[in-house]
PASEBA-1860 file (N, C-alpha, C; in nm, 3 decimals):
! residues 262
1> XXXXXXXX> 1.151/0.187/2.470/1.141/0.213/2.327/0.994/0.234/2.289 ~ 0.971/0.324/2.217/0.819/0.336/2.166/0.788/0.261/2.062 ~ 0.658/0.231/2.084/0.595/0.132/1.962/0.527/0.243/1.876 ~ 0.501/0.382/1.853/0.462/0.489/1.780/0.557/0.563/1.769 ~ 0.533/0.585/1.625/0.545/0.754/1.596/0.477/0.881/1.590 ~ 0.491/0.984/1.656/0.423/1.090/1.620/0.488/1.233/1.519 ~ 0.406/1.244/1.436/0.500/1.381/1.344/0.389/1.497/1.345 ~ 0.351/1.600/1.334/0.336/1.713/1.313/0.418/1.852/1.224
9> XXXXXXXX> 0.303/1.891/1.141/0.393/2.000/1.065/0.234/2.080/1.026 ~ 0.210/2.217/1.087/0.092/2.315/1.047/-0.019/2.202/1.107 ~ -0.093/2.179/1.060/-0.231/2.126/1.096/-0.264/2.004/1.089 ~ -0.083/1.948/1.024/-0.120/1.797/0.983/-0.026/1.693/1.082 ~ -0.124/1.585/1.162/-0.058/1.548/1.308/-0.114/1.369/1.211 ~ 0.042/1.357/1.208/0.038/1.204/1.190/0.102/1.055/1.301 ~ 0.045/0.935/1.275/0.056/0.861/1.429/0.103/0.733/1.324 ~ 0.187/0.713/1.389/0.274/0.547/1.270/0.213/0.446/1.385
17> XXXXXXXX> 0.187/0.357/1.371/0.181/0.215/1.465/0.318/0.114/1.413 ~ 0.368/0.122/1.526/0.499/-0.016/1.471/0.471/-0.153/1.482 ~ 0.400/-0.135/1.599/0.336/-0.259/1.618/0.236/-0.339/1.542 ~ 0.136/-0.302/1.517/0.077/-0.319/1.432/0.112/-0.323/1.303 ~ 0.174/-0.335/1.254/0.213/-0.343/1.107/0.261/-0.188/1.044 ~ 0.349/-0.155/1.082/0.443/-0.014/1.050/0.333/0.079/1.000 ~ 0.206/0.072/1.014/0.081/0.148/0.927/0.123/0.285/0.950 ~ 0.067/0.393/0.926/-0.076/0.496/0.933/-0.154/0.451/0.987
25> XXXXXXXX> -0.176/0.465/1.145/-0.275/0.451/1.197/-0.365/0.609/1.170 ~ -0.317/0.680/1.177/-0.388/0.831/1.204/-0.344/0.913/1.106 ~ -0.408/0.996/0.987/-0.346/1.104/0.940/-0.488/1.211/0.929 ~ -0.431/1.322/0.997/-0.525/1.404/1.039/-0.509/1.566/1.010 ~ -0.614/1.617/0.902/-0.530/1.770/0.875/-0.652/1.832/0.919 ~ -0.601/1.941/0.978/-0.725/2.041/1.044/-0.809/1.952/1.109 ~ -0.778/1.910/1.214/-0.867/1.770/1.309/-0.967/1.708/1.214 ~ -0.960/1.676/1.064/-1.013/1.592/0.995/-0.967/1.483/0.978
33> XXXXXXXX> -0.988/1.334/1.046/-0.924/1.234/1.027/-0.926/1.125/0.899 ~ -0.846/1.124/0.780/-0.862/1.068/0.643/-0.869/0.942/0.676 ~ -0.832/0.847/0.708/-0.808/0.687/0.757/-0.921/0.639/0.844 ~ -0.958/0.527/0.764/-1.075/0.484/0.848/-0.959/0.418/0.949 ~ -1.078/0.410/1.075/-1.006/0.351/1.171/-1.073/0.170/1.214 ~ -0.955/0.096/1.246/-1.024/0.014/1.272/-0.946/-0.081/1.396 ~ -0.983/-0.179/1.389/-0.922/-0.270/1.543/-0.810/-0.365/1.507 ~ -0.684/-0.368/1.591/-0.577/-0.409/1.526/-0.570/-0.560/1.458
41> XXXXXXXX> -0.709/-0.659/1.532/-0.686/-0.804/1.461/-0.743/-0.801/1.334 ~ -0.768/-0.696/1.276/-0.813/-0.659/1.124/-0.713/-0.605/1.050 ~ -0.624/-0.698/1.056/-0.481/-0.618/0.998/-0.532/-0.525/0.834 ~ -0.588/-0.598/0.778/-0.633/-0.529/0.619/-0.713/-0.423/0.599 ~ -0.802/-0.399/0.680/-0.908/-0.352/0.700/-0.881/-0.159/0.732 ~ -0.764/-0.124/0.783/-0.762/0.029/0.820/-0.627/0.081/0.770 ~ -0.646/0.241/0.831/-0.489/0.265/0.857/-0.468/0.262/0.668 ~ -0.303/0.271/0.711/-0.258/0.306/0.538/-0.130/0.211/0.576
49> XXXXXXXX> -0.147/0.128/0.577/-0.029/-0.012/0.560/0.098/0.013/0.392 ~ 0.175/-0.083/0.454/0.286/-0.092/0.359/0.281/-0.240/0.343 ~ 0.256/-0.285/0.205/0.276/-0.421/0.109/0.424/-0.439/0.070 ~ 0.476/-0.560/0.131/0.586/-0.616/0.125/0.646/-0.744/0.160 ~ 0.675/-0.831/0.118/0.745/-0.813/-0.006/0.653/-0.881/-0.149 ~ 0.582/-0.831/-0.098/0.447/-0.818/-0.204/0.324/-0.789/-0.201 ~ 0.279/-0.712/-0.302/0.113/-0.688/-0.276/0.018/-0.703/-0.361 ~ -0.130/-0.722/-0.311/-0.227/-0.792/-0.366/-0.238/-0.934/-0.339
57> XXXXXXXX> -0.266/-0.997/-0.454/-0.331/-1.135/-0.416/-0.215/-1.215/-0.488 ~ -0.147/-1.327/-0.392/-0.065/-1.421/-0.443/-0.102/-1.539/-0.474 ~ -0.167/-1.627/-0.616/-0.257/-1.722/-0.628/-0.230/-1.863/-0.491 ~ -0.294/-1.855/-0.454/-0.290/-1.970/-0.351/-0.195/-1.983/-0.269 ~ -0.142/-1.879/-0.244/0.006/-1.886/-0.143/0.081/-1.958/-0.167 ~ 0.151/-1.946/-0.344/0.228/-2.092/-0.375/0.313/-1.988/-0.547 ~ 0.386/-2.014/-0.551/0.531/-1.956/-0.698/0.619/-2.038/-0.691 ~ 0.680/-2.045/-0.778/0.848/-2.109/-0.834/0.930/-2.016/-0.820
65> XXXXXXXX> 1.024/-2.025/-0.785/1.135/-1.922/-0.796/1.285/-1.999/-0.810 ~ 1.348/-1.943/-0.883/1.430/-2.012/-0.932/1.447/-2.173/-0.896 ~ 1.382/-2.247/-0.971/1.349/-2.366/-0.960/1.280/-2.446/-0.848 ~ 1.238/-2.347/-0.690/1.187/-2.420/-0.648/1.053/-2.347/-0.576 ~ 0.982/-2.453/-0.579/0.835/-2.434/-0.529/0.873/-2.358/-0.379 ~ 0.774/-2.256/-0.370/0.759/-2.155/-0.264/0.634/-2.129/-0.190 ~ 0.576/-2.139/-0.079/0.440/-2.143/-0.043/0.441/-2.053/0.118 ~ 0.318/-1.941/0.081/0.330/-1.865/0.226/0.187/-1.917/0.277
73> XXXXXXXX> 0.207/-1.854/0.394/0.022/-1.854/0.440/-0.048/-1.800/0.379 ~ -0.163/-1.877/0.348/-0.315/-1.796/0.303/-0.404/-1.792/0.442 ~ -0.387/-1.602/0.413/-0.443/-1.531/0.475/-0.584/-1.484/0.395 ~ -0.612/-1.513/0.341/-0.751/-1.434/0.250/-0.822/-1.565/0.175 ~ -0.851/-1.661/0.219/-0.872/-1.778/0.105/-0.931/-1.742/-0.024 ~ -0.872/-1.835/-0.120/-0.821/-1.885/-0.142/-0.646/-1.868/-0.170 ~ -0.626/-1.763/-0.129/-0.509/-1.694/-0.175/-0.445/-1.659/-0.066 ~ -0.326/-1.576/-0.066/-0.226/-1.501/0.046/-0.203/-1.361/-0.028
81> XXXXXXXX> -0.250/-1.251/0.060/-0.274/-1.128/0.070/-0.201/-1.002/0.099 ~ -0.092/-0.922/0.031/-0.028/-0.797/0.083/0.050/-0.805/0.169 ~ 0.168/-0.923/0.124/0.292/-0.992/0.242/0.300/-0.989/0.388 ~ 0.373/-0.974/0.436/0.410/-0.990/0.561/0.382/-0.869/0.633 ~ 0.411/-0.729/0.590/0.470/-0.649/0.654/0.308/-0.555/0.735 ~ 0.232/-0.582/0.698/0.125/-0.535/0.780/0.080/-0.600/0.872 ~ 0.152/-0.723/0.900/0.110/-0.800/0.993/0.230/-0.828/1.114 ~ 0.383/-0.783/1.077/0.457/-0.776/1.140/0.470/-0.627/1.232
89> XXXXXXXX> 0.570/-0.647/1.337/0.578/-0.539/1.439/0.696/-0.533/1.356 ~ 0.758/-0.395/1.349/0.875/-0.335/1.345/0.941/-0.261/1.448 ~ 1.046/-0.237/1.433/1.152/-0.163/1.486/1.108/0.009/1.484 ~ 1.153/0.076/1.558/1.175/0.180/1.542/1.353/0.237/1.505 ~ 1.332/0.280/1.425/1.479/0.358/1.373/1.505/0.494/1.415 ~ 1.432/0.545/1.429/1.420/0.706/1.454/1.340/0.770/1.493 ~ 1.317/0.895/1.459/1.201/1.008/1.464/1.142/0.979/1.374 ~ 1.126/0.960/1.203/1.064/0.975/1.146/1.103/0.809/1.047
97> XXXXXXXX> 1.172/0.696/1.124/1.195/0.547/1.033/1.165/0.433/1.140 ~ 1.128/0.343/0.981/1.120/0.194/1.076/1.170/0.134/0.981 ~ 1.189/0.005/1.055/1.238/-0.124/0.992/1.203/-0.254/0.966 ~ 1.232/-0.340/0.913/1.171/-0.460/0.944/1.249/-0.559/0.871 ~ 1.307/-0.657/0.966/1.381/-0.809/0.913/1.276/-0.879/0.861 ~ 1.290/-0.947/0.741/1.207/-1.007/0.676/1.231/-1.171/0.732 ~ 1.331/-1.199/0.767/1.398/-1.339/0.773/1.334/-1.421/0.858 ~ 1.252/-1.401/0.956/1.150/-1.498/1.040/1.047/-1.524/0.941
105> XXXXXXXX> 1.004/-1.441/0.817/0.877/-1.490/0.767/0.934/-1.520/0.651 ~ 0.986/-1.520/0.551/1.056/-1.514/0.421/1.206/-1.581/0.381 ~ 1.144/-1.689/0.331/1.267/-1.789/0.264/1.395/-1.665/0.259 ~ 1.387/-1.585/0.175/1.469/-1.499/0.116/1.569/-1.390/0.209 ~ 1.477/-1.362/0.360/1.519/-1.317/0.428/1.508/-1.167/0.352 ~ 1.603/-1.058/0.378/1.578/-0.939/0.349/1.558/-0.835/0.451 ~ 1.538/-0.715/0.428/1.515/-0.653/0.518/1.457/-0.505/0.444 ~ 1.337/-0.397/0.514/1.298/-0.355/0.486/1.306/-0.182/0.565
113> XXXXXXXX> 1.304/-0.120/0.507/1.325/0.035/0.587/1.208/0.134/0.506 ~ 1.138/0.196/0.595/1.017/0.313/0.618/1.072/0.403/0.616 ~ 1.053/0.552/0.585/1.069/0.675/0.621/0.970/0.730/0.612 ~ 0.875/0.862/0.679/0.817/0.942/0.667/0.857/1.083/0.675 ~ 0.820/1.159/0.614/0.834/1.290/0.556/0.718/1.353/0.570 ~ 0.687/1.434/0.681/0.542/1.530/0.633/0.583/1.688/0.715 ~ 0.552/1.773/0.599/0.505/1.907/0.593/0.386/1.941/0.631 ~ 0.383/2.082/0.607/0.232/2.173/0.613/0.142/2.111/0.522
121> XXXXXXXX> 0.151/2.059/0.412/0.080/2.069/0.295/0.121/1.950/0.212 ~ 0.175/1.807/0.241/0.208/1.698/0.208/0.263/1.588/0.284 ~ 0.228/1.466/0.270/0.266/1.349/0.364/0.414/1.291/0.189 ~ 0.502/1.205/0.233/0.597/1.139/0.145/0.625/1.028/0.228 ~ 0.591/0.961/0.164/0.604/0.776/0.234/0.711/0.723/0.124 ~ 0.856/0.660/0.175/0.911/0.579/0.108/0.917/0.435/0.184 ~ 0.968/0.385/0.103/0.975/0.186/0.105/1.124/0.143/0.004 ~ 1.196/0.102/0.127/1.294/0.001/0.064/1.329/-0.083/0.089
129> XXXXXXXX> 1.325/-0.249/-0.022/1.345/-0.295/0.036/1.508/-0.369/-0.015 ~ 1.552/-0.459/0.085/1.664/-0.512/-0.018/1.751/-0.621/-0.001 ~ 1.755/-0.687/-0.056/1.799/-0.815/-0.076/1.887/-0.883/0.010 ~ 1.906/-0.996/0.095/2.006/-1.059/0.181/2.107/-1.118/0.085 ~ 2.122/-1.232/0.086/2.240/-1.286/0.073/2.274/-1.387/-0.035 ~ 2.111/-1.369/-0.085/2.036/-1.471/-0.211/1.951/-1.350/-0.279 ~ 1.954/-1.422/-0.425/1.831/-1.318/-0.478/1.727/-1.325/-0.433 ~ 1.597/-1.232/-0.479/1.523/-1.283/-0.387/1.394/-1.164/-0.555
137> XXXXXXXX> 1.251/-1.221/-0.502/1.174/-1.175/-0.613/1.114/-1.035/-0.503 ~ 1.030/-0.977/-0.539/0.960/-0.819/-0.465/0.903/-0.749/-0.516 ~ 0.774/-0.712/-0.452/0.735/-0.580/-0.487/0.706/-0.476/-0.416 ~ 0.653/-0.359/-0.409/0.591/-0.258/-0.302/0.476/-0.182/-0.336 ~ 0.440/-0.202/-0.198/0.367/-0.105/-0.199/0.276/-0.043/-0.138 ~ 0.176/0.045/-0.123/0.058/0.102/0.041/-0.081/0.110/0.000 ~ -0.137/0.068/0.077/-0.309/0.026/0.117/-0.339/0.124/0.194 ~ -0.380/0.270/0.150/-0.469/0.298/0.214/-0.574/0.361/0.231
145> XXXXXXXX> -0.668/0.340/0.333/-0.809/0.367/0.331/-0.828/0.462/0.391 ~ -0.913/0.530/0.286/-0.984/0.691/0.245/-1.082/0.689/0.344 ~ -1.153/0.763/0.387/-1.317/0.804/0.489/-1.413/0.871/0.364 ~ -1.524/0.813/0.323/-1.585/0.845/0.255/-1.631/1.007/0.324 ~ -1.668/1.012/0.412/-1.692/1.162/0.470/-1.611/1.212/0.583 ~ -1.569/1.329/0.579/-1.510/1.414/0.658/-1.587/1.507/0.734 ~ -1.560/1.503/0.833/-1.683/1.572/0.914/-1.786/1.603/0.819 ~ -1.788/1.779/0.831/-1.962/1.801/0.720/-1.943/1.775/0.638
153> XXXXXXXX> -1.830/1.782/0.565/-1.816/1.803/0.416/-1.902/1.672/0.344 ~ -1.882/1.715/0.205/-1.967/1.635/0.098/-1.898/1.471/0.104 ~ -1.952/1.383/0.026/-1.905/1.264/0.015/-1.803/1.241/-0.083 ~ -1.677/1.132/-0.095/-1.565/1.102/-0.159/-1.589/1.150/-0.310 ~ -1.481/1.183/-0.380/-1.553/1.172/-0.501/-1.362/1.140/-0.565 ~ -1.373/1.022/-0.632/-1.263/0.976/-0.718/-1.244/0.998/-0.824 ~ -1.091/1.040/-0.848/-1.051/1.099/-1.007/-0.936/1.013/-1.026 ~ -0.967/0.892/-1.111/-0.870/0.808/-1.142/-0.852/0.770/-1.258
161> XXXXXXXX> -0.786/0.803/-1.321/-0.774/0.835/-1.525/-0.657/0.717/-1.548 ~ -0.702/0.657/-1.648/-0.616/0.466/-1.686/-0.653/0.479/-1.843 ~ -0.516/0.396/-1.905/-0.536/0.369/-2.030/-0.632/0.260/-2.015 ~ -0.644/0.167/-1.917/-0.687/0.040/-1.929/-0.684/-0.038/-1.748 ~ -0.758/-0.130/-1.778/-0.713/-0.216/-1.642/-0.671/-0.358/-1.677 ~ -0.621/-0.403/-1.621/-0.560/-0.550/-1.601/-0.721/-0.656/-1.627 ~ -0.709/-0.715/-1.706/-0.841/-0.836/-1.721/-0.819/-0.955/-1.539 ~ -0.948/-0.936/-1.488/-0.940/-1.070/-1.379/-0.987/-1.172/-1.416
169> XXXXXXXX> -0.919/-1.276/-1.396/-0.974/-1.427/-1.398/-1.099/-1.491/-1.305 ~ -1.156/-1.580/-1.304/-1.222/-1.643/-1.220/-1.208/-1.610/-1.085 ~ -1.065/-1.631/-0.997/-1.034/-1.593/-0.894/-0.954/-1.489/-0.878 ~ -1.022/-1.360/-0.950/-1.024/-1.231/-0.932/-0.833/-1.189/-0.921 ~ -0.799/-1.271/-0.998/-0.626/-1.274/-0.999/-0.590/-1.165/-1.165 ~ -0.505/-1.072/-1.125/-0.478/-1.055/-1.339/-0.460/-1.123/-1.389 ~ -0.469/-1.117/-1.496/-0.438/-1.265/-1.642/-0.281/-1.208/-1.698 ~ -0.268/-1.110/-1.622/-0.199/-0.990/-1.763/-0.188/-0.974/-1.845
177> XXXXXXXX> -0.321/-0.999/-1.936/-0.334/-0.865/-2.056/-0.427/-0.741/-1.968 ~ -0.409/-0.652/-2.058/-0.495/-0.519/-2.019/-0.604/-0.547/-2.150 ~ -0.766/-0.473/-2.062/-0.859/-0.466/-2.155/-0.928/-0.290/-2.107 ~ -1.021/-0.254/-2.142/-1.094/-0.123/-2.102/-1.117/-0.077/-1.937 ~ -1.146/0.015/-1.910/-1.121/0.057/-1.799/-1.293/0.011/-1.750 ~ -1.329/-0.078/-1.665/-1.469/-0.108/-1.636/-1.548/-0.038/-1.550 ~ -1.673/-0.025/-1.574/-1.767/0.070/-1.493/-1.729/0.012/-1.303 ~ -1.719/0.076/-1.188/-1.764/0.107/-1.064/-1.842/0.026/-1.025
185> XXXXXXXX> -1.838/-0.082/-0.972/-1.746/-0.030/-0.815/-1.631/-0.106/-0.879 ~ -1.456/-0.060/-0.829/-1.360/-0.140/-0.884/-1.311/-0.207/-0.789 ~ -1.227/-0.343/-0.828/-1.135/-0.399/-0.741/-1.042/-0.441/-0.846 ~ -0.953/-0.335/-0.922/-0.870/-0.362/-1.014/-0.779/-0.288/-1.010 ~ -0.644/-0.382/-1.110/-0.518/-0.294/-1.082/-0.557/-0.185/-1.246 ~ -0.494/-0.075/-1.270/-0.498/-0.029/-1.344/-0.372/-0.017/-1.410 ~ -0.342/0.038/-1.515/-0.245/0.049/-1.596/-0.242/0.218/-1.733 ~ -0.124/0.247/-1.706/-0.097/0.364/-1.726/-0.164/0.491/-1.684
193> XXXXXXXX> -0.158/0.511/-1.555/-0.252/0.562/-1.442/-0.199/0.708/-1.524 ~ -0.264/0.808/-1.507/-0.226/0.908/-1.488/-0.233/1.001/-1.389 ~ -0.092/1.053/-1.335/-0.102/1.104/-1.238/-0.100/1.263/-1.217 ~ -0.154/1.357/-1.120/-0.190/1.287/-0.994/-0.319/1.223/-1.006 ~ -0.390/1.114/-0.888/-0.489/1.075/-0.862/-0.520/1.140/-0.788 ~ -0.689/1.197/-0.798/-0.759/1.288/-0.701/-0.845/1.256/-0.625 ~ -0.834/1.262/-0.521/-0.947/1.272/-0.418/-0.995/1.412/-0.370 ~ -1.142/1.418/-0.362/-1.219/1.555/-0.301/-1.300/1.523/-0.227
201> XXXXXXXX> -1.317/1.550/-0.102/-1.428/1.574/-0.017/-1.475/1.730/-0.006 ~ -1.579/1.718/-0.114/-1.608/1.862/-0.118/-1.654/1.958/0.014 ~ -1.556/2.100/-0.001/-1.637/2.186/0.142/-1.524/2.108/0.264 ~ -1.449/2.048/0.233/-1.355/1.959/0.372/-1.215/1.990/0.322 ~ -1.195/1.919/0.180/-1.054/1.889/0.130/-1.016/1.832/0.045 ~ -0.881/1.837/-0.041/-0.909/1.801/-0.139/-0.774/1.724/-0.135 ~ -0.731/1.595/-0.211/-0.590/1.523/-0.189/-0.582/1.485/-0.330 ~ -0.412/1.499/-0.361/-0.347/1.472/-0.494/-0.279/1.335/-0.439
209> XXXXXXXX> -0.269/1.277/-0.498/-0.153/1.142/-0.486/-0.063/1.108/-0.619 ~ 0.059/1.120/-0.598/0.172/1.062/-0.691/0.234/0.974/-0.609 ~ 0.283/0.885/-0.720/0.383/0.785/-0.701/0.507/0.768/-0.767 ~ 0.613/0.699/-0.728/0.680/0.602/-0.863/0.647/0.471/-0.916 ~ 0.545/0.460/-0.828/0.506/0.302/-0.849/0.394/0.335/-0.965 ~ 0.427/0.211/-1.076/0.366/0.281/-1.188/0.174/0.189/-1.248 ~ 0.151/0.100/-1.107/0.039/0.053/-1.096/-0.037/0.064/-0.989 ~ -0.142/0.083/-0.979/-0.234/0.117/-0.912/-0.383/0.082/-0.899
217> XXXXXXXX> -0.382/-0.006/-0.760/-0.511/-0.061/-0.760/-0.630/0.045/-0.652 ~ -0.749/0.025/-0.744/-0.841/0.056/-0.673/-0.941/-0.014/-0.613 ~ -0.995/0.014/-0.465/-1.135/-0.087/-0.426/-1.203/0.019/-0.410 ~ -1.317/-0.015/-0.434/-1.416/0.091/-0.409/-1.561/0.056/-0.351 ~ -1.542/-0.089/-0.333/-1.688/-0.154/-0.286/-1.753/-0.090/-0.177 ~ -1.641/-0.090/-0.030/-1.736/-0.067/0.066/-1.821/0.109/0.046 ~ -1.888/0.067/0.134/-2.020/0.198/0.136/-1.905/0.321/0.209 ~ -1.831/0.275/0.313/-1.774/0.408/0.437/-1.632/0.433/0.397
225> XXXXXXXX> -1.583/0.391/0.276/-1.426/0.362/0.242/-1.369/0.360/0.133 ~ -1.300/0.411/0.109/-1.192/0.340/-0.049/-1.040/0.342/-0.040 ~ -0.978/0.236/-0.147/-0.855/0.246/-0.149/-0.827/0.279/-0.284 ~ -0.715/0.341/-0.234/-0.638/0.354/-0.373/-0.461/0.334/-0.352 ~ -0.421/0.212/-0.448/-0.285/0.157/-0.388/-0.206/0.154/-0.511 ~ -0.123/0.228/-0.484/0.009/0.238/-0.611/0.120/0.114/-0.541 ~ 0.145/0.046/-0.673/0.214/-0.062/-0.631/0.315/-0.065/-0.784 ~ 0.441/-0.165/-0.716/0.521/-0.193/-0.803/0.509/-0.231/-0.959
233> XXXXXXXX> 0.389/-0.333/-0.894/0.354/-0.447/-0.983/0.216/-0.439/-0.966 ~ 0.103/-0.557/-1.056/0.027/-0.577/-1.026/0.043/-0.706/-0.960 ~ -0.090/-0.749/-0.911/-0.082/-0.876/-0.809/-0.059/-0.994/-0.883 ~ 0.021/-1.066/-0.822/0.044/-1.233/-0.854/0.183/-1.196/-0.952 ~ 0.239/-1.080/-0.969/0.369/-1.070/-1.058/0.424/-1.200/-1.033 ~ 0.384/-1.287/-0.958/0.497/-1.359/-0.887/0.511/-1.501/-0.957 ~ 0.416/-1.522/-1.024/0.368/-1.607/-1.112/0.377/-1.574/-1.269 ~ 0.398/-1.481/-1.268/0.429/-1.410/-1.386/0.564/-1.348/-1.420
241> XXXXXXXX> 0.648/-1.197/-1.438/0.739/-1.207/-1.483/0.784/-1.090/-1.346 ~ 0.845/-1.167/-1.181/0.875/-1.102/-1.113/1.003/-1.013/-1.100 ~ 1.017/-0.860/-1.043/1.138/-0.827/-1.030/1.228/-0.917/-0.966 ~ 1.324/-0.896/-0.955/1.410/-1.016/-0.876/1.561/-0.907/-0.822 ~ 1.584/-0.900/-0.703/1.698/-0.824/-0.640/1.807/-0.934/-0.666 ~ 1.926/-0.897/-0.694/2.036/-0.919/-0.686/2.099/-0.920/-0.489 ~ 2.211/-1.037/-0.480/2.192/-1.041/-0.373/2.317/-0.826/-0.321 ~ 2.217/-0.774/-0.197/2.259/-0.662/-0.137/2.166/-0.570/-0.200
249> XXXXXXXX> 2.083/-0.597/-0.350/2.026/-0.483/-0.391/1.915/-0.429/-0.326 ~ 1.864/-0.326/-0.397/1.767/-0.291/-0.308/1.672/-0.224/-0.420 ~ 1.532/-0.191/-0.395/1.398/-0.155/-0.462/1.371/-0.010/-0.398 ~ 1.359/0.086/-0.450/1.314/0.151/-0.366/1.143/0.237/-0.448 ~ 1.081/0.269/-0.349/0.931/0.361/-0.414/0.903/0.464/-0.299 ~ 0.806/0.540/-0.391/0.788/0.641/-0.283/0.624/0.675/-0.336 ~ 0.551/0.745/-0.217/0.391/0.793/-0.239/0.375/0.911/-0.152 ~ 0.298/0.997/-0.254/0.299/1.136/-0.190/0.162/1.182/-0.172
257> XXXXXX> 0.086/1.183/-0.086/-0.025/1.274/-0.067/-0.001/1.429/-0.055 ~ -0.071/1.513/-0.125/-0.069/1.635/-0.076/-0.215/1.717/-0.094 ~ -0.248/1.789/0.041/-0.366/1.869/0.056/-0.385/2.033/0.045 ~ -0.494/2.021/-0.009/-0.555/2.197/0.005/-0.664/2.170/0.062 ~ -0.691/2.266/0.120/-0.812/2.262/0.255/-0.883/2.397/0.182 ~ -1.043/2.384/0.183/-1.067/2.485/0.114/-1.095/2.626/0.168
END
């Protein structure tokens, strides 16, 4: 059984890692590689990962859910970081799916299914996930990291238009209210994104991103990198007012990159 996927369509040659956490290890158009690359005990750090069954920052690896106290690993201190699923190996399903039992890491159990979709001229990432046998709370969603430069071409340049962003607390958690959209560098979820979000590497390429996911966080600190992550929710929903599956239901989202090469 293979632990990769490989897809191709025109110029664009994409590489799934199962092992590693169902990522985007590789997405590459006209031998320009978009994804920083990095080494697999850095689960956070590369690649274009899938957040599940939650993403962002969960205050202290600790929620209530229907009446009882719930606590995962903190992976990021002080907190627990972009669930399980970038850190788990999956299944392969197919040519173009994966999977993943939630039930070794997650009270709730569950189970999760990948598809990829790529053309000449667009990547389509879906995520579903859905409920075992108990309700269970969730969100979704993908992390991934941009290459500030592409071969020659010019450096990143971000087009990300928000009514507002989410206010952070002390430990950089939302409060959830929304206040103004704050000057650069960000590490915030935003709110009423408008889409598409643009990326240009001028003279290289240029990328649109839509979602259904109707929040979207950006990092922008490091010097060689950025993310930009459409998510269900913003972080810590979980503490706040979480979706919750019915037991068999299911969540589903989807994220679309698409390129013009100039």
């Amino acid at each position: 059984m293979t632990d990769r996927l490989h897809l191709e369509a025109g110029s664009a040659e994409l590489v799934v890692d199962a092992v590693h956490g169902g990522r985007l290890a590789s997405l590459a158009i006209d031998g320009l590689e978009l994804l920083r690359q990095g080494p697999p005990d850095a689960p956070i750090g590369w690649g274009c990962f899938p957040m599940v069954p939650w993403a962002g920052r969960l205050r202290h690896g600790r929620f209530r859910f229907d009446g009882v106290d719930v606590e995962v690993p903190i992976d990021l201190a002080p907190h627990a970081i972009h669930g399980f699923g970038h850190t788990s190996a999956w299944e392969v399903a197919g040519a173009d799916r994966l999977t993943l039992d939630l039930a070794d890491r997650w009270p709730f159990g569950g189970r999760v299914d990948q598809r990829f979709d790529l053309t000449a001229d667009r990547l389509v990432l879906h995520l579903a996930a859905r409920a075992a046998d108990r309700p269970m709370p969730v969100m979704l969603g993908w992390h991934p990291w941009f290459q500030r430069s592409l071969g020659s071409g010019g450096g990143l340049r971000l087009d990300l238009r928000a009514d507002g962003a989410y206010l952070l607390d002390d430990e950089a958690i939302p409060s959830g209210a929304v206040g103004p959209v704050p000057p650069e560098p960000w590490d915030h979820c935003f709110h009423v994104v408008d889409q598409p979000v643009r990326l240009d590497w001028p003279g290289a390429l240029a990328l649109e991103l839509r979602s259904s996911c109707e929040h979207w966080v950006a990092y922008t600190e490091p010097d060689d990198a950025l993310c930009v992550e459409p998510q269900t929710a913003a972080p810590d929903v979980f503490n706040r007012d979480p979706q919750v599956l019915a037991p068999g239901e299911a969540l589903t989202a989807w994220f679309e990159m698409r390129w013009t090469l100039p």
